[in-house]
Each structure stands twice: as C-alpha cells, then as structure tokens.
C-alpha positions as a Markdown table, in Angstrom:
| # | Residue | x | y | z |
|---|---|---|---|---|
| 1 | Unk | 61.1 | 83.9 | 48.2 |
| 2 | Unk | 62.8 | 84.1 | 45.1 |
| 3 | Unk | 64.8 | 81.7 | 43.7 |
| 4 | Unk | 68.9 | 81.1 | 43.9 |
| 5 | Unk | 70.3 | 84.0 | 42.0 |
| 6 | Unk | 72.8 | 82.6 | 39.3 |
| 7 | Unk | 75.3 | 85.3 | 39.1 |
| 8 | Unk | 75.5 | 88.4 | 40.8 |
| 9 | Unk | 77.8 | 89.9 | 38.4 |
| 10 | Unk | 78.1 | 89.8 | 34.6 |
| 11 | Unk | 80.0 | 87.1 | 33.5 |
| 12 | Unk | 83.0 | 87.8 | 31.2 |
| 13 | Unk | 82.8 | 86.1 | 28.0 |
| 14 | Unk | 86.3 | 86.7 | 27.0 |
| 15 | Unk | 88.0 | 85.3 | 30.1 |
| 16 | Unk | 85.5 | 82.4 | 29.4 |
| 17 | Unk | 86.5 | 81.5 | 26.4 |
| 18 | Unk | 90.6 | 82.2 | 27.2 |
| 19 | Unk | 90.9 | 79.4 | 29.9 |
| 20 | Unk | 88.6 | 77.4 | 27.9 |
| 21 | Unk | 91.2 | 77.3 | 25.4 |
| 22 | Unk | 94.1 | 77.0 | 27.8 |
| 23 | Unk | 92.3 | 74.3 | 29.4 |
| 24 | Unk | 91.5 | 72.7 | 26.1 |
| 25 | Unk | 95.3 | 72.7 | 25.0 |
| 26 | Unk | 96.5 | 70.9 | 28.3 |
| 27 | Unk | 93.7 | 68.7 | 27.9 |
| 28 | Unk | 94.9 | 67.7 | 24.3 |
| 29 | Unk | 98.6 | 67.7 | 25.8 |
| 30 | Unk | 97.5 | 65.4 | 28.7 |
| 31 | Unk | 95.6 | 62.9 | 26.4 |
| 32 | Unk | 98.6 | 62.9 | 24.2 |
| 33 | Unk | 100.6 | 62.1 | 27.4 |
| 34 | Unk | 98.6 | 59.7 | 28.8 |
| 35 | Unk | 98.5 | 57.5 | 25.9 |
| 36 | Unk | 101.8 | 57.6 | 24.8 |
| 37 | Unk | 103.5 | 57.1 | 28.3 |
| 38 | Unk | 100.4 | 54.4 | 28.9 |
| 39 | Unk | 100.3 | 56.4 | 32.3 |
| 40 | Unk | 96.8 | 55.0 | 33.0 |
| 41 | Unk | 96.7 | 56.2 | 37.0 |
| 42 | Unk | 97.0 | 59.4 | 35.4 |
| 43 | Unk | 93.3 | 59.1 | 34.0 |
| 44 | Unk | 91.7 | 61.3 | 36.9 |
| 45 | Unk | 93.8 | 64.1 | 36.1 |
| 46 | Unk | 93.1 | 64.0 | 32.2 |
| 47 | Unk | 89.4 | 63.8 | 33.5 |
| 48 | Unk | 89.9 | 66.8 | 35.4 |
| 49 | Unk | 91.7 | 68.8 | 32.5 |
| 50 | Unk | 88.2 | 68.0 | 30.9 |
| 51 | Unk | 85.9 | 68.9 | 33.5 |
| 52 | Unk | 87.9 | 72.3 | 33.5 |
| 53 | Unk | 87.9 | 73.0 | 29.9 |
| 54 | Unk | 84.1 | 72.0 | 29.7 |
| 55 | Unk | 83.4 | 74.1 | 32.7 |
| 56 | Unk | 84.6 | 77.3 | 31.3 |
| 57 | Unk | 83.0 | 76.2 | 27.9 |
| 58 | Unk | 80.0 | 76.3 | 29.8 |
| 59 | Unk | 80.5 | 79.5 | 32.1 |
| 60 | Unk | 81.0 | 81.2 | 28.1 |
| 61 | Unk | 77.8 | 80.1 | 27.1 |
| 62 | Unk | 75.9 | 81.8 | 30.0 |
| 63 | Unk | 78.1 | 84.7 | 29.2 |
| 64 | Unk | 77.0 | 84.9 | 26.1 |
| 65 | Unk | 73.3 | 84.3 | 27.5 |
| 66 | Unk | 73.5 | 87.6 | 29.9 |
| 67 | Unk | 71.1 | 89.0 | 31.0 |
| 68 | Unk | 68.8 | 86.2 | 30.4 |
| 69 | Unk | 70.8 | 83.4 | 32.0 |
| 70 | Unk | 68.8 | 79.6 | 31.8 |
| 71 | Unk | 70.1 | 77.0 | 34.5 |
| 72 | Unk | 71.7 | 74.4 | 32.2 |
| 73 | Unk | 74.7 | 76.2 | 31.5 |
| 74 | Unk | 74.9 | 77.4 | 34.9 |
| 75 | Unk | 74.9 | 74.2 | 36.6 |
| 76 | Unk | 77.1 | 72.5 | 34.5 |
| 77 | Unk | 80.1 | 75.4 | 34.6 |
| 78 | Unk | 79.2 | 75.2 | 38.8 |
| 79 | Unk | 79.6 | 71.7 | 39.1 |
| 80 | Unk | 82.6 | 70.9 | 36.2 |
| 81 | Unk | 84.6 | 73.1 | 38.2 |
| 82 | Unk | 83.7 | 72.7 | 41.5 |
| 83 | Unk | 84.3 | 69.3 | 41.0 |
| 84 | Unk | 87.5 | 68.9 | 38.6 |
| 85 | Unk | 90.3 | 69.2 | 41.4 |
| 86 | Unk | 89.0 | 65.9 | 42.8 |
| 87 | Unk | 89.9 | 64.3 | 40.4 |
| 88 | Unk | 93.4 | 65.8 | 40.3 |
| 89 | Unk | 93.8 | 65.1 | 44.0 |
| 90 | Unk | 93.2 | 61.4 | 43.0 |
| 91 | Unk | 96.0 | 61.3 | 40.7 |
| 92 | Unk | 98.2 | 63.0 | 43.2 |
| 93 | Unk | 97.8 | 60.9 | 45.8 |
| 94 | Unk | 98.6 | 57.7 | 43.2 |
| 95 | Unk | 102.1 | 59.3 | 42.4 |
| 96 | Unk | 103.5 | 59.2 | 46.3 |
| 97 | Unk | 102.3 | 56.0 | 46.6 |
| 98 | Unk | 104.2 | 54.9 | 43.4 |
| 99 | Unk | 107.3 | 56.5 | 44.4 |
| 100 | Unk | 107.4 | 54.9 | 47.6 |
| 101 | Unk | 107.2 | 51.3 | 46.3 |
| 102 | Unk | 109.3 | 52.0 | 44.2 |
| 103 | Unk | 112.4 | 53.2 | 46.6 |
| 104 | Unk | 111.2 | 50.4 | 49.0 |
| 105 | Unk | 110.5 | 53.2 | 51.4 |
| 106 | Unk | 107.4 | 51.7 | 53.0 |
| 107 | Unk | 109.1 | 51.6 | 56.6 |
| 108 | Unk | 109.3 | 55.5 | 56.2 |
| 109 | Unk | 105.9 | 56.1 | 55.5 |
| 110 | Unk | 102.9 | 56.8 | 58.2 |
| 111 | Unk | 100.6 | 54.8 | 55.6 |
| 112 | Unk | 101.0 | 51.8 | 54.1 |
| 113 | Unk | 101.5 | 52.0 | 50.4 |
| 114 | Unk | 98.9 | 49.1 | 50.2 |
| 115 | Unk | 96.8 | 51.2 | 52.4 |
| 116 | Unk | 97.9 | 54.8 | 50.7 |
| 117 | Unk | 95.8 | 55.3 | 47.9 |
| 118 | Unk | 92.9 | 53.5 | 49.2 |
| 119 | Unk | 92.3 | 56.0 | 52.1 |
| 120 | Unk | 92.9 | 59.0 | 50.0 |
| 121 | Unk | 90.8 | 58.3 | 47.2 |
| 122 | Unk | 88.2 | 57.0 | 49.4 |
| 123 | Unk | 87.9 | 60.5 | 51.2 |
| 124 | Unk | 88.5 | 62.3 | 47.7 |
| 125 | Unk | 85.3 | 59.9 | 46.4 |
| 126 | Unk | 83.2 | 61.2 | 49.5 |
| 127 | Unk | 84.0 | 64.8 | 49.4 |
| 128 | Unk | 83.2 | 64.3 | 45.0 |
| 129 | Unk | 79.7 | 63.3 | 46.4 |
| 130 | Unk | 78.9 | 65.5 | 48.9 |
| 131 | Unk | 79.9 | 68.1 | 46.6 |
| 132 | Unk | 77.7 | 67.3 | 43.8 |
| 133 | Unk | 74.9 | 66.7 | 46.1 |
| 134 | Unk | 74.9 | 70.3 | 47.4 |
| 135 | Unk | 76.0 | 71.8 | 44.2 |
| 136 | Unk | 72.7 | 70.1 | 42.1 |
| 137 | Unk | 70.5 | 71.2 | 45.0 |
| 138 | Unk | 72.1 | 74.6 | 45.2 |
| 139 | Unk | 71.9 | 75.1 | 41.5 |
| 140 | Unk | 68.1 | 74.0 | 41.5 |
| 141 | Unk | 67.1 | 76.0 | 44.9 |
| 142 | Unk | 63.6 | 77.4 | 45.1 |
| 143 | Unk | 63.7 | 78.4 | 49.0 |
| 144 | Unk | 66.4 | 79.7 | 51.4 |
| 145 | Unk | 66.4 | 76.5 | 53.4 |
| 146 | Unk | 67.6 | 74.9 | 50.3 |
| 147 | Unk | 70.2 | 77.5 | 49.4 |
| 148 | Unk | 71.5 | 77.2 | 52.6 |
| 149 | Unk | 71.8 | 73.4 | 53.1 |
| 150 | Unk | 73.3 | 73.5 | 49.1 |
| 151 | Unk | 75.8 | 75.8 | 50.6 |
| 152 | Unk | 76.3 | 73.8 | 53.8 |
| 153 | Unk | 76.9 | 70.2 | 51.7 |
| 154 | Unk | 79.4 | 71.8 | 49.6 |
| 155 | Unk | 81.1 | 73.6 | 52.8 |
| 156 | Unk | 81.3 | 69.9 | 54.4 |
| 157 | Unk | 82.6 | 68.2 | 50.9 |
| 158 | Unk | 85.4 | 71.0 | 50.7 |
| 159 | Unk | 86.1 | 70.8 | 54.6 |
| 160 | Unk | 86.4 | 66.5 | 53.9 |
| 161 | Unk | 89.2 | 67.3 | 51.0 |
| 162 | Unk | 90.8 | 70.1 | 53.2 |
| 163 | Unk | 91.2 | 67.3 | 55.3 |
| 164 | Unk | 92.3 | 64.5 | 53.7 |
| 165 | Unk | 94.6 | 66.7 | 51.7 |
| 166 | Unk | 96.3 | 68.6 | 54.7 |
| 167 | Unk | 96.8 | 64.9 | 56.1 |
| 168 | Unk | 98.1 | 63.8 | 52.8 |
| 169 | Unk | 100.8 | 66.7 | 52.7 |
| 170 | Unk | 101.7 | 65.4 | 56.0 |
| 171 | Unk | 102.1 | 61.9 | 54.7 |
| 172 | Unk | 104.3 | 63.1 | 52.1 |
| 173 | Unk | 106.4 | 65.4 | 54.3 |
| 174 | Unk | 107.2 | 62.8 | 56.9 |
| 175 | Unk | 108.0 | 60.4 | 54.2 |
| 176 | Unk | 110.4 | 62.9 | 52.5 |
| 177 | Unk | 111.9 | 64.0 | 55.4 |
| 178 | Unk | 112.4 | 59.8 | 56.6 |
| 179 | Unk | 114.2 | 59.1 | 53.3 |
| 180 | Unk | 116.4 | 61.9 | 53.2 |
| 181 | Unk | 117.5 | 61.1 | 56.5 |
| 182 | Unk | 117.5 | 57.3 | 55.8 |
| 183 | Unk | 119.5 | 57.5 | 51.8 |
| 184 | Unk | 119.8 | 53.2 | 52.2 |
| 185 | Unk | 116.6 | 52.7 | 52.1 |
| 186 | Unk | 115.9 | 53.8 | 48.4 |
| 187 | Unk | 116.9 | 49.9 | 47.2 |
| 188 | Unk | 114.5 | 50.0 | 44.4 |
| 189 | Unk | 115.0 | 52.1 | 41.4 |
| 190 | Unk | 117.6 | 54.6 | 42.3 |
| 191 | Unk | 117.9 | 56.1 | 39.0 |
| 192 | Unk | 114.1 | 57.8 | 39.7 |
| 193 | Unk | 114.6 | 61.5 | 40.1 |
| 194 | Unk | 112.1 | 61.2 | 43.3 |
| 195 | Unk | 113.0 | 64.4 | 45.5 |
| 196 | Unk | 112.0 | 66.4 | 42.1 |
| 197 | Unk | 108.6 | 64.2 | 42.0 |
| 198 | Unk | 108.3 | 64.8 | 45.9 |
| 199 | Unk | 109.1 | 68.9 | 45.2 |
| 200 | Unk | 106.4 | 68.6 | 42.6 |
| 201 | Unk | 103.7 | 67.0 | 44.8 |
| 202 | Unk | 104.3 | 70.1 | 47.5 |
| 203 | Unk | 103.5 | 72.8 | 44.9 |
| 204 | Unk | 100.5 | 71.0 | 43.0 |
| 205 | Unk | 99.0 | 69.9 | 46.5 |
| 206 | Unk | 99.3 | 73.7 | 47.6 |
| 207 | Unk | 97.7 | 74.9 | 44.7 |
| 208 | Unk | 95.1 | 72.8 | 44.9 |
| 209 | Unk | 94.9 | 73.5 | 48.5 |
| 210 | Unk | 95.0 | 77.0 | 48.4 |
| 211 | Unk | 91.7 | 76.7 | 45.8 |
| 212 | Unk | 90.0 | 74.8 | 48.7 |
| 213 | Unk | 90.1 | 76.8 | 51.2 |
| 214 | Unk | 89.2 | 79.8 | 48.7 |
| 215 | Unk | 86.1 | 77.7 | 47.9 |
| 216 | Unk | 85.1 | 76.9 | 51.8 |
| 217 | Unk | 85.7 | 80.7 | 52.5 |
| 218 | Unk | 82.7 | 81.7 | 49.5 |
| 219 | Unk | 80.4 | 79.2 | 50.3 |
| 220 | Unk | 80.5 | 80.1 | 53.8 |
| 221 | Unk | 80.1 | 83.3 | 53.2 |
| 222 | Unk | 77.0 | 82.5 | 50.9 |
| 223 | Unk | 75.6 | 84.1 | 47.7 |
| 224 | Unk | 75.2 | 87.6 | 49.2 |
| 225 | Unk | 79.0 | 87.8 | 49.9 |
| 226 | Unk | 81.8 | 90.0 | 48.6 |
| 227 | Unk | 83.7 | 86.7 | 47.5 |
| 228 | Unk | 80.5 | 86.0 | 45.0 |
| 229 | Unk | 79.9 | 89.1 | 43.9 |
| 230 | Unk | 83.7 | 89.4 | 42.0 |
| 231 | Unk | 84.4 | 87.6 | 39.3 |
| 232 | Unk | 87.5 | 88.0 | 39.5 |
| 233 | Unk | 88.4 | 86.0 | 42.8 |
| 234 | Unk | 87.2 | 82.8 | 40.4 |
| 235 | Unk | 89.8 | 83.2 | 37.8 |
| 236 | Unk | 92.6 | 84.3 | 40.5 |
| 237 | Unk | 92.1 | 81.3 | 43.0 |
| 238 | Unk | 90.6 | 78.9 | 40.9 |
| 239 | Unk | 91.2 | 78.9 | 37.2 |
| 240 | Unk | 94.3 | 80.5 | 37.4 |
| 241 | Unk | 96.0 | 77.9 | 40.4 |
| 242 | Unk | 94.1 | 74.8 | 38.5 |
| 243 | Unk | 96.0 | 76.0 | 35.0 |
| 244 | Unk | 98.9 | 76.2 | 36.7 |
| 245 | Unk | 98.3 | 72.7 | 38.0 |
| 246 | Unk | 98.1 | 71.2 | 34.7 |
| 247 | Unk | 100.4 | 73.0 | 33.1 |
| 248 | Unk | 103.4 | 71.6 | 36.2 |
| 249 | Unk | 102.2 | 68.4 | 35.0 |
| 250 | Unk | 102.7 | 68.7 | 31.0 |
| 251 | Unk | 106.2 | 69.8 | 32.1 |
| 252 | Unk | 107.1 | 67.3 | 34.6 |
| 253 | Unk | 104.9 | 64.5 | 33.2 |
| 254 | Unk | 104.9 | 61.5 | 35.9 |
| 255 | Unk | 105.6 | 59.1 | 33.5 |
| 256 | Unk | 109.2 | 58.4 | 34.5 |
| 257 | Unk | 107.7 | 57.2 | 38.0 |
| 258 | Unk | 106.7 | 54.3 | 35.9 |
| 259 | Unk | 109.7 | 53.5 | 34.5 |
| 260 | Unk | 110.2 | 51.2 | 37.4 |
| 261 | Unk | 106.7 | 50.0 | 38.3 |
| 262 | Unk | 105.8 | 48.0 | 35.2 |
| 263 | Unk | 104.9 | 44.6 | 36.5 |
| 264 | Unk | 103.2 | 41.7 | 35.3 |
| 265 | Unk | 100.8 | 41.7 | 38.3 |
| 266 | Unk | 97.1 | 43.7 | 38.4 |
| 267 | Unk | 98.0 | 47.4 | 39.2 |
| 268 | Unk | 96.7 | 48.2 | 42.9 |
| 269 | Unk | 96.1 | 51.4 | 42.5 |
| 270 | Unk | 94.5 | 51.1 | 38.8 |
| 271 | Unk | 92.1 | 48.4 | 40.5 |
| 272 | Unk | 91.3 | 51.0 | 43.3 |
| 273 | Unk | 90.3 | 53.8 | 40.4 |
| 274 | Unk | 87.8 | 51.1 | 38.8 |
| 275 | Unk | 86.1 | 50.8 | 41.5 |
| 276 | Unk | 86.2 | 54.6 | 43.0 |
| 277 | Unk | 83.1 | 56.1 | 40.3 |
| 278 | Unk | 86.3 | 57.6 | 38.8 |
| 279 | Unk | 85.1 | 56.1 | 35.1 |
C-alpha cells in the first residue's frame, strides 16, 4: 500500500503566508501583553498564538515545496495547529476560575475553584497527548492500519476536549446564571467588569468549539473525504475562528481579572500549569 498521502490538494502559499503574519502580529501583541500586565496564566495562550503562527509558517514552506512535498514541514504545520487550541482552552479555563474567587462566588459554582482548573487542564493535557500521539503516527503512516488508528487517536483526543469543553461551558453558564440571580454574593472585587469577562468566555469557548467539532467531523471522515480534499474548510473553521480567538483577546486583554488576585501566596493555578507539560 502506499503511504499517507500529505495533501490532496495544492496548498496555497499566499493564504500561508497571510495568517502566518496575522498570527505573528497577535503573537508579538500577546507577548507584549503578557509581560507588561505580568498575566503569567496567560502563558498557554501566548504558546498557542505561537504554535499557530509557526504552523502556518510551516504549511508555507510545503507550499512552496509543491509538488515535491518532504514530511518535515508537513508534520510540523499538522501538529502546531492541531494542537495550538489546547493550549488556549487552558488559559480559558484559568480566567473563570479567577473571576470566581475573586467575586467570592464559589457557592454558585458546580466546581470548586480549588478543584476548577485542575480538572480542566487535566482533560486538556490528555486530549494534547492523544492528539500528538495519533497526529506523529498519522504523519509517519506506511500502512492503512496505521492511518486509520492515527485517525482514530486524534478522533478520541478531539472527542476528550469536546467534552471537557462542552462541560466547561456548562460550568460557566450555571455559574453566570447563579450570580446574576444571587448580586450579594459578588463580596470581593466588585469594581471587576465580570459579566463582560463571562460574555467573553461564551464566544472564545464557541469558537474554539466550533473548530473541534470541525476537526472530529474530517478525521472521521478520513483522508479520502470531501472535508480533506478543500483547502478552504481549514482556513474557514480553523484559522479563521482561532484568529478571531486571539484577536478577542488583544482587545479584551484578561489582565484586569488580576487586578484583584495579586496575593502574596503561590498562585494555584500558575502551580497547576508547571506541572501540566504546558512549559
């Protein structure tokens, strides 16, 4: 049999190379961000700005390569942004936890904030691995067997984030809907803007959402279907909804949520990212 077929389309050099710019701008913003706002939970999402920009960096490359396409390329562009909205799940889930300590809200949340980002970035860690497992042995795949279980591996690791995810927006919608309903309890610092943090959540966790399931549907439908052999569905639900991402972000920078969280003791959540592989 032959082996995994890398693209079943030419790939566009000049869409390449236009979201690797755009991604390489919010990047800069983001590190510009991050350092100045010392937002240090925010470090997944820079790293997933990255993985974007260098993904598309990558998929230009092979562009440029066409017809004669090598694997190196190939595998990183697959796996960078495969892989990036992990790590802006991560970040995500950090924020609601953040805004309900600091509205002392924990009584109208289904998850402990203690408990919050541990269980979401534990399921975001899993789905990261099973999704680099199956995307290196899909990239590498000599035999159908081992196209079909890369496809299968990453099918499971999008299925574990669609999960964890869709449980997450519940999380967040019970907890919005408990404080609204509940004004007294928001003790802590009332001067956070937090129903605009919470609005922001909603559409970021939808776009990344709506990417997911995009992702399950091609992989299911393997390398011989329609959704592979487009180019286009990749920059309309994927690098298109991702940019979007970032860019809500460099807009509505989370940094205010710290306005009321600086404390002398070790950052829970911080402590949870050093020892998640998110380094």
């Amino acid at each position: 049999m032959e082996g995994f077929k890398l693209y079943h389309y030419n790939p566009s050099a000049g869409a390449a190379i236009a979201f690797t710019a755009l991604f390489g701008l919010t990047t800069v913003v983001h590190i510009w961000q991050l350092g100045r706002n010392r937002a240090w939970y925010f470090i997944p999402f820079f790293i997933g700005c990255l993985f974007e920009t260098l993904g598309y960096l990558a998929r230009y490359i092979s562009a440029k390569e066409t017809p004669d396409w090598t694997t190196k390329p190939y595998i990183a562009q697959s796996l960078m942004l495969l892989l990036a909205p992990a790590f802006f799940a991560a970040s995500i889930y950090m924020i609601l936890g953040r805004i309900i300590r600091l509205l002392n809200g924990a009584s109208c949340s289904l998850v402990r904030p203690s408990w919050l980002t541990k269980i979401f970035v534990t399921g975001d860690v899993l789905s990261f691995f099973i999704q680099s497992g199956g995307g290196g042995l899909l990239a590498t795949a000599k035999t159908k067997s081992k196209i079909d279980l890369g496809n299968n591996m990453i099918v499971v690791g999008l299925f574990v984030q669609i999960v964890f995810f869709g449980f997450f927006i519940v999380v967040s919608l019970v907890f919005h809907r408990r404080m609204l309903k509940t004004p007294l309890h928001a003790v802590g610092d009332t001067g956070l803007p937090w129903a605009r943090y919470m609005k922001l959540l909603y559409v970021a966790s939808g776009l990344v959402m709506i990417r997911s399931i995009y992702r399950v549907v091609e992989y299911v439908q393997g390398s011989d279907g329609y959704l592979q052999s487009e180019e286009s569905f990749v920059y309309i639900f994927d690098a298109t909804l991702m940019l979007i991402c970032c860019l809500l972000f460099n807009i509505f920078h989370p940094s205010g949520i710290l306005s009321g969280y600086h404390k002398a003791q070790a950052d829970p959540d911080l402590e949870m990212l050093n020892n998640s592989g998110y380094k």
